[in-house]
C-alpha positions as CSV (number, residue, x, y, z in Angstrom):
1,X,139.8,117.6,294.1
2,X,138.8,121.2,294.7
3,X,135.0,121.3,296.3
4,X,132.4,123.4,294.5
5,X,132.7,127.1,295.5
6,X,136.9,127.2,296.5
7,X,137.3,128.2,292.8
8,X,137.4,131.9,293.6
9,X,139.7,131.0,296.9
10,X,142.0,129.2,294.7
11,X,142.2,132.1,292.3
12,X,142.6,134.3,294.7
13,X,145.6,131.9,296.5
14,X,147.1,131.5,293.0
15,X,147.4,135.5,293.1
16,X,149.7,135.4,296.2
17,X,151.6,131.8,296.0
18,X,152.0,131.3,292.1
19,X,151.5,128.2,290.3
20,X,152.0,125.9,293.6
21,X,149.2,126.6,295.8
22,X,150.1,125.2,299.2
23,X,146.3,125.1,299.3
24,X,146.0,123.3,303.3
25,X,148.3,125.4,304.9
26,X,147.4,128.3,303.1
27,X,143.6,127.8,304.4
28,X,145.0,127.0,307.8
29,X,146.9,130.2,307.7
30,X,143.9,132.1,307.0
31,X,141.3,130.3,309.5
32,X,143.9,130.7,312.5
33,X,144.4,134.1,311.8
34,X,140.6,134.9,311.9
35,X,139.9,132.2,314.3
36,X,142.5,133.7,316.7
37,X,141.9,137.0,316.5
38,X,145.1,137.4,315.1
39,X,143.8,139.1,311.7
40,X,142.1,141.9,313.6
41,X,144.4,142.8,315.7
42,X,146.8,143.0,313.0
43,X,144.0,145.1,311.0
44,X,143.5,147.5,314.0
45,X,147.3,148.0,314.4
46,X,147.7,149.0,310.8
47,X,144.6,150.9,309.5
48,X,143.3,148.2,307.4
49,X,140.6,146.1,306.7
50,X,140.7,142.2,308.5
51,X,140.9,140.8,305.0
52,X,144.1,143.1,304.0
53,X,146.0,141.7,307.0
54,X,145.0,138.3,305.6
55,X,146.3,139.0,302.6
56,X,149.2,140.6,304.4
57,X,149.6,137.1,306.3
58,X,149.4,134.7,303.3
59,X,152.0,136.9,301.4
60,X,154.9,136.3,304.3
61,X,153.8,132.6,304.1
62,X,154.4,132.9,300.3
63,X,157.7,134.2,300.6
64,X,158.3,131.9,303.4
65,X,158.3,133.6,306.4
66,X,156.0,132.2,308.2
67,X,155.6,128.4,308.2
68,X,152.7,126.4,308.9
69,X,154.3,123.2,311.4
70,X,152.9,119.4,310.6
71,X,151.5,120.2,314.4
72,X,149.1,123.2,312.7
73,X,151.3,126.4,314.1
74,X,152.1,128.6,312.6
75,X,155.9,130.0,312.9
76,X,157.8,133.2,312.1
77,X,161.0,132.2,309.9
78,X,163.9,133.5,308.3
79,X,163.9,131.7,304.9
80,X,167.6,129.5,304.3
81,X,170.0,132.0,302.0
82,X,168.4,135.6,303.4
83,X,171.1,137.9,305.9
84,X,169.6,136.5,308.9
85,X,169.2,132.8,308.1
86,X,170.7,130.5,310.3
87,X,174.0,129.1,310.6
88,X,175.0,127.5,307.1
89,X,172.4,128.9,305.7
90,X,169.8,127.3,306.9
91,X,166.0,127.9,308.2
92,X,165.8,129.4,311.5
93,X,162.6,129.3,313.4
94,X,162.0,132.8,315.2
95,X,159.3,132.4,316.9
96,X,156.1,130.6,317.6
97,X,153.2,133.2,316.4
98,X,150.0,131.0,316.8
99,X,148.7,127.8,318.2
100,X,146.8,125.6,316.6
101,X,143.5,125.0,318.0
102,X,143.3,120.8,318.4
103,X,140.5,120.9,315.3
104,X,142.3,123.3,313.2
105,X,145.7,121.5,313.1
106,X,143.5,117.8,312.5
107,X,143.4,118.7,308.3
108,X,147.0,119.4,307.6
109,X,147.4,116.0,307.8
110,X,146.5,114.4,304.7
């Protein structure tokens, strides 16, 4: 059940991810990287505006590069079948970009 006033969120969410809205990770994704201060400094490093790296952030989740763990972190991948997937194929975890704060990572888990 969507809460009154996530409509526009949702919209906005079905803009980057399509018809299937990975709508508690994709809210995740965008509180830690405000949260963390990860946002900004992507935002200073580029030129833009805090909400444009946000953007720029749920877009690489959308395409699956970055992967929101069941522990709330959020991890830089190489999606299985790309030129630099892993052996087989398969997923291959990069690297560990953010922590989940102990709150934050409490409402993937539903």
């Amino acid at each position: 059940m969507v809460q009154a006033g996530h409509g526009a969120l949702l919209l906005r969410y079905a803009d980057l991810y399509g018809t299937q809205i990975p709508v508690a990770a994709a809210t995740h994704l965008e509180t830690l990287a405000r949260i963390s201060g990860m946002a900004a400094d992507t935002a200073s490093h580029e030129g833009i505006t805090e909400d444009e790296a946000v953007e720029s952030l749920h877009s690489l989740h959308a395409a699956g590069f970055l992967l929101i763990n069941d522990d709330g972190s959020v991890w830089l991948m190489v999606p299985p079948g790309t030129p630099h997937s892993a052996p087989g194929g398969e997923w291959a975890f990069v690297e560990k970009r953010m922590e989940a704060p102990q709150e934050a990572g409490a409402g993937l888990h539903r």
